[in-house]
Structure formats: C-alpha cells, structure tokens
C-alpha positions in Angstrom: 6.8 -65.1 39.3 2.9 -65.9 40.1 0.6 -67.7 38.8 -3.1 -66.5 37.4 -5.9 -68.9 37.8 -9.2 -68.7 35.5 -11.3 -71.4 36.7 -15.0 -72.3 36.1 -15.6 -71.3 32.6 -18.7 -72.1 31.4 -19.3 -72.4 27.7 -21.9 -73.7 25.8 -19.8 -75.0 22.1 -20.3 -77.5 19.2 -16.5 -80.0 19.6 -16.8 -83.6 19.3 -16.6 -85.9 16.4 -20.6 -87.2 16.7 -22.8 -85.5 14.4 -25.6 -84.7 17.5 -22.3 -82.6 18.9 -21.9 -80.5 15.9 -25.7 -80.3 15.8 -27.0 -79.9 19.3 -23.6 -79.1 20.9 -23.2 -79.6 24.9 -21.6 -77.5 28.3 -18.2 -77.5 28.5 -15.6 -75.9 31.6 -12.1 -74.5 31.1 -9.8 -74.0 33.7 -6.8 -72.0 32.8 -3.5 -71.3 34.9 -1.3 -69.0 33.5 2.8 -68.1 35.2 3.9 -64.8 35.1 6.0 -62.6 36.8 3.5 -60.5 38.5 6.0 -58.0 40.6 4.9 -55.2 38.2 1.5 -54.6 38.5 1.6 -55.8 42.8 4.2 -52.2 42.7 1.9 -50.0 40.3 -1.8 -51.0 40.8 -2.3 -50.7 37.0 -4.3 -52.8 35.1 -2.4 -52.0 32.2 0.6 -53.7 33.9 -1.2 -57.3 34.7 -2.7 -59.8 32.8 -6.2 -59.1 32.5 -8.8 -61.7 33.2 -11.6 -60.2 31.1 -9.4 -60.3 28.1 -8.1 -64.0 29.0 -12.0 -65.0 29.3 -12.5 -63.3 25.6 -9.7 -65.2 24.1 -11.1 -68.4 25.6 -14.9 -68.1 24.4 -13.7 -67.1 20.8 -11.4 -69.3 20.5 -14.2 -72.7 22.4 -17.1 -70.6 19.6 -14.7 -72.2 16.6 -15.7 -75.9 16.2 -13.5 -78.5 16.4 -13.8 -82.3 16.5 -11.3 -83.1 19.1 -10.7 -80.7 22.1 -6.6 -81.1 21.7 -7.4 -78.8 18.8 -9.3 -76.4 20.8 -6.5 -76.6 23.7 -3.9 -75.7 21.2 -5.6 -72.5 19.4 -6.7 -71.3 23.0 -2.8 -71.8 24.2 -1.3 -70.0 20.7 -3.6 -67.6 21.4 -2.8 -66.3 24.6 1.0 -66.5 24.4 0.3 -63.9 21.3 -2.0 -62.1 23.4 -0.1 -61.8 26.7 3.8 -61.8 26.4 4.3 -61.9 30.1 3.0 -65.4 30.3 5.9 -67.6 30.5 3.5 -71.1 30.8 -0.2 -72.0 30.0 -2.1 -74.9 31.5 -5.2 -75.4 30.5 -7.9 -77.9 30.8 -11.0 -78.3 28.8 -14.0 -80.2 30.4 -17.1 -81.8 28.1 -19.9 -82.1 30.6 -22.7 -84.0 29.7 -20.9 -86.7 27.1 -23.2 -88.9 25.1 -21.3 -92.1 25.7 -24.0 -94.4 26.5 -23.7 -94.3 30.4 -23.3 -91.2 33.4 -20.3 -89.7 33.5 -19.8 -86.8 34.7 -17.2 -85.3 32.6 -14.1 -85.9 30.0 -11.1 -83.5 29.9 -7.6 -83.0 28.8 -5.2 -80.9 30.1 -2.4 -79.1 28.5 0.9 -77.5 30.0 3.2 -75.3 27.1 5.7 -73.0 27.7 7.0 -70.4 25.9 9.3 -71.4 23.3 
C-alpha cells in the first residue's frame, strides 16, 4: 500500500450559499490523498498500471465546475467519483479550501476535509 498525494489545486468555482458566490464565485484549493497498493506500477513502469494524476486532476475540476451551495456536496461528488474512476483506491481524503471568504473580516481560508473508504 501507498499513498498518492494531489495537493495545491487551484480552482476558480461558483459554491457557497451567498448570492455574490454564485454570481462572482471566488479561489478555491483541493488537496487530495488517495491509498492504494502501488507495488504494481513500482515493478512495471507503466502508467497504465498506476493511478494517474492528470486524470485525478480532471475528475476534480469537473466535478469543483458543478455548483453547489455547500462544499460537503462538492466533497462527496469528487469522492463518488474517483472510487468509480480508480478501483485501486482503497481510501480518499480530500479537503476543499474557500480562499477569500466574504465573512465580514480576514481570514484566510475555510475548509472541510473528508476521509471515505471503499465500501
């Protein structure tokens, strides 16, 4: 077993339950660490064999371009997703960062984090 880690996605999206979200949208990070047994493609070399990052990254920006008003929503298409996707992944945790947030006051970021396993 290994792990895979994804971090410092940036992507511009539309979440949040405010109406200037929707409309003017904000930055947002994801940072995604995926477990899988990753003796297979250390012995081949083959790309075809691992878990590949570009396609992770795809899954991620398709899934953060649908809007959603909470990110827990976002969190679970992105997870669904990617256990579909990859069947070697055994556990997903992911965390989605909203830079920027119009809450009055600086701070820097809000986030939730997510850990699923396969069922």
């Amino acid at each position: 077993m290994g792990k895979i880690f994804v971090e410092g996605i940036k992507i511009y999206a539309y979440h949040g339950c405010f109406k200037e979200e929707a409309d003017i949208g904000t930055n947002f990070q994801v940072d995604v660490v995926l477990d899988a047994d990753l003796s297979k493609p250390a012995e081949t070399d083959d790309i075809a064999d691992a878990v590949n990052y570009q396609a992770v990254f795809t899954v991620i920006k398709e899934q953060m371009a649908i809007r959603s008003n909470l990110l827990e929503n976002v969190s679970k298409r992105i997870t669904t997703v990617l256990f579909q996707e990859f069947p070697e992944v055994t556990k997903i945790k992911l965390k989605i960062s909203k830079l920027n947030v119009p809450l009055g006051g600086h701070i820097d970021n809000v986030a939730i984090q997510t850990e699923n396993e396969r069922a």
